[in-house]
N, C-alpha and C positions, 0 to 999 in steps of 0.2 A: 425454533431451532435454527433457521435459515438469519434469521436477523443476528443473532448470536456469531454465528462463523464469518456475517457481512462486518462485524465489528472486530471481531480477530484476526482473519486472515489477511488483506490487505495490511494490516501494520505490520505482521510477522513478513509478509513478502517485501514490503519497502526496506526492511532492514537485513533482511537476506539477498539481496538485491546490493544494497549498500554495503555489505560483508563484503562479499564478492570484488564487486568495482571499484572501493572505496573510493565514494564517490556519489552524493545522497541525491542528487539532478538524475542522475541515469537512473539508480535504484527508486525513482519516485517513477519516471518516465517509463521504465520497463513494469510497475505496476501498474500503472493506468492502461498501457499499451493491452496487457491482462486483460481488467477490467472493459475494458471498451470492448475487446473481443467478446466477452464475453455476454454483454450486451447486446452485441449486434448478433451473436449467437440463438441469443433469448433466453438465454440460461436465469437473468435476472430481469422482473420484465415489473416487480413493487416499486414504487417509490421512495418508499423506507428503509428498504436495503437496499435503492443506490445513495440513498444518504446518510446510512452507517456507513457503506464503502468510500464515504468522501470523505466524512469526518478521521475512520478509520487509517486509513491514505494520509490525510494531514498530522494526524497524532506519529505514525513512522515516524512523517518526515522531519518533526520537529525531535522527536527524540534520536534520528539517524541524525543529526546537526551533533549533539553531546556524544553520540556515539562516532561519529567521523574526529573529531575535536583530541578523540584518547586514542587515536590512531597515529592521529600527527606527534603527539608530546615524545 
């Protein structure tokens, strides 16, 4: 279940993130910045979901790119 939300949620917050700011460097940086707390928290302490949450995090940010893109037009 926990691996499942490490795959979802980071992308959902880099692009609410990237909503907000438009602007997909902040909305990636203000995920991690998350993440990392969260971390150092011990909330995630697998190795598997911090490497969903990385993959995750990079799938955002590549889709917050075409989603920044329909902003500007």
């Amino acid at each position: 279940m926990w691996f499942i939300i490490a795959l979802i949620v980071p992308c959902l917050l880099v692009l609410l993130f990237t909503r907000v700011t438009y602007n997909r460097y902040v909305g990636t940086l203000l995920t991690v910045a998350l993440l990392v707390a969260s971390y150092v928290k011990g909330y995630t302490n697998e190795l598997h979901e911090i490497l969903a949450d990385i993959v995750s995090t990079t799938v955002g940010f590549l889709y917050a790119k075409k989603m920044v893109k329909n902003f500007k037009k």
